[in-house]
N, C-alpha and C positions, 0 to 999 in steps of 0.2 A: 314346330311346324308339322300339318300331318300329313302335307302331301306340297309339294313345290310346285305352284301355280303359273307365277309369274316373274319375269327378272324385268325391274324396272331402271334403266340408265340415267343416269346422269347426261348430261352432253359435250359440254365443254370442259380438256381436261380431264376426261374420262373416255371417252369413246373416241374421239379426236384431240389433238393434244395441241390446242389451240390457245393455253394459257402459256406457253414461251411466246407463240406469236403474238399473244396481246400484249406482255410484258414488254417485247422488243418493238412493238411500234409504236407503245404508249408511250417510251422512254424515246425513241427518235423524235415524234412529234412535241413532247414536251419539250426538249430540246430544244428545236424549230420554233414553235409559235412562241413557245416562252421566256428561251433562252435558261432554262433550268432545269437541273439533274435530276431523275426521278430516279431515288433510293430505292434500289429493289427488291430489301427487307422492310422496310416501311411502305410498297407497294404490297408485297405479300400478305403484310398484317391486316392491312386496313381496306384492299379493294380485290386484290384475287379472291377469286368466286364467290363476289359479289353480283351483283347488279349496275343497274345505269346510275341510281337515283343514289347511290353509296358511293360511284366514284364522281357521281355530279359534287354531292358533298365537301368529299375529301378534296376537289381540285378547288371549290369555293372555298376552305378553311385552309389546306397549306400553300394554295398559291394563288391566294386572292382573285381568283378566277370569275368574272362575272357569266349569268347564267346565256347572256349571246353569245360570250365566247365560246363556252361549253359545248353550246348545242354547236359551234362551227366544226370545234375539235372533236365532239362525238360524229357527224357527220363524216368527217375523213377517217377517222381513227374505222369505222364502218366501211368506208369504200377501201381503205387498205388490209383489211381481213378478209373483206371478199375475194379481192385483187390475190392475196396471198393464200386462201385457204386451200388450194392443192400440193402447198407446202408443208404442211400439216400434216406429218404421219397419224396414221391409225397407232392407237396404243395396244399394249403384249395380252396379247389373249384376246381382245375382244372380238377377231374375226371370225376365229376358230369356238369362241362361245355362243356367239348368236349363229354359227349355223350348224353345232349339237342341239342346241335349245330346239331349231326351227325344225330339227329332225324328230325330235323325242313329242314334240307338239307343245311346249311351253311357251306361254304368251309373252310378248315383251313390248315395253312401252317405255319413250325420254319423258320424265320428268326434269324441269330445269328453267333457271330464273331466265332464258334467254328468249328473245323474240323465236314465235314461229317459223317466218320466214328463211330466217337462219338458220334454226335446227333442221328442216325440207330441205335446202339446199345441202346442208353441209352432205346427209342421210344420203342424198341423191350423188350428190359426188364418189360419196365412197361406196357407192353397191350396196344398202346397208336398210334401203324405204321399205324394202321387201319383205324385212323381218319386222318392221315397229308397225304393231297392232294402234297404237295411240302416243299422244303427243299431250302432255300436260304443262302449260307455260305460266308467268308470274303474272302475265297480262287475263289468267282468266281467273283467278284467285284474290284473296281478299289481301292475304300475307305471305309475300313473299318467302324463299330458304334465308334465314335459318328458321324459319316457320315448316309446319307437316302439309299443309294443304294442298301443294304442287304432289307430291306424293301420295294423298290418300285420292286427290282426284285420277291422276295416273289408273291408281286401281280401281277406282267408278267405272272409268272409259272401257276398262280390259274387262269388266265382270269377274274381278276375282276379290278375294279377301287379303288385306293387306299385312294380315298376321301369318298369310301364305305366301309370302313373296320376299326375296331378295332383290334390294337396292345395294347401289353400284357405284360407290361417288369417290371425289378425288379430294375435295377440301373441304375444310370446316365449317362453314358456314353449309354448304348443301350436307353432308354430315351429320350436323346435328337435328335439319331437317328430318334426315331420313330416321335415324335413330327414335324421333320423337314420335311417327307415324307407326312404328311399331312393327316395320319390315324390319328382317335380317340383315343388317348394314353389312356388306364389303370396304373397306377401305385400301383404293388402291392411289397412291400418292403420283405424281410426276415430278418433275426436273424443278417447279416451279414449287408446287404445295407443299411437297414431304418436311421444309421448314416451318409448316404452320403446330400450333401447339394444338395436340388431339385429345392434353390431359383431361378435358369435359365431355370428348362425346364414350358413346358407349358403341363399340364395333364387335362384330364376330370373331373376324378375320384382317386382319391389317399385310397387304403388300405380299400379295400369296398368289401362286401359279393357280391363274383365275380359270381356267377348264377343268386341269385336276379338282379344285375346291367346290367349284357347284356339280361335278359329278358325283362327287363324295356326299355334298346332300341330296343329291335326286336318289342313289341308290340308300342313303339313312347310316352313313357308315360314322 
């Protein structure tokens, strides 16, 4: 890298630590509508930091879920993350990194498989719209994470080059995304991801004091 352009985030699970709060109301409402346990190593594997259309999948093959039901339980599973999201700590560093970044004048932008809407809100909630230059989501991409395209558009929005920038992500699937775009992946795990298997992606830095680590590359140390 010849010079540190941009820090492009991840959103959920990464900047907000919103993947315990999906995993615990996906497993209450399973519960509830279905009367059935939701395994929270076989949630990890197959729908943490995924998308919609990955856990629409998984809920039509292990719990013969049809696709009305789905759209009922995604519906609520949605007004209860809204309901809950100032339950939802900020994760360790991020605070204190987007507002050195915002000092030094580096750009920063969420890429992420998650609706707009939601990522604006969450941003807004936490103090946090002030720094992201751009917003790159699954909805305006051809191929979702674990695909690069949320990622290299990211660096479209910000005008920078993506072989200049550090991505910011917390699980495998956006991971491998980022790795394949060609940024300097971070990999910082939460409560929920750190059991996902990372034997395939390709990281810099894994679960590292994230303000020390990207000063260390702004100054080339």
């Amino acid at each position: 890298m010849k010079k540190l352009e941009a820090v492009i985030f991840d959103f959920d699970g990464t900047i907000v630590d919103t993947e315990k709060v999906y995993f615990e109301n996906m497993r209450d409402l399973t519960s509830e509508m279905l009367g059935k346990t939701l395994d929270k190593m076989d949630y990890i594997e197959n729908v943490s930091g995924t998308n919609e259309e990955t856990s629409r999948r998984y809920y039509n093959k292990r719990f013969g879920m049809s696709d009305d039901d789905y759209d009922k339980f995604e519906e609520e599973i949605t007004r209860r993350i809204i309901k809950n999201y100032h339950n939802a700590p900020v994760l360790p560093g991020i605070a204190e990194v987007m507002e050195y970044l915002h000092e030094i004048g580096v750009k920063m932008a969420v890429a992420s498989n998650g609706k707009e809407e939601h990522i604006r809100t969450g941003l807004q909630k936490k103090g946090f719209e002030k720094y992201i230059g751009a917003i790159a989501t699954r909805e305006e991409v051809e191929n979702p994470k674990p695909a690069s395209d949320v990622y290299l558009l990211a660096a479209r929005k910000l005008g920078v080059k993506i072989e200049n920038s550090i991505a910011i992500e917390d699980s495998k699937p956006g991971a491998l995304g980022a790795s394949k775009s060609g940024a300097t992946l971070i990999l910082q795990t939460n409560e929920i991801t750190k059991y996902m298997d990372f034997s395939e992606v390709q990281y810099a830095y894994k679960d590292v004091d994230l303000l020390e680590t990207i000063k260390n590359v702004v100054e080339d140390k």
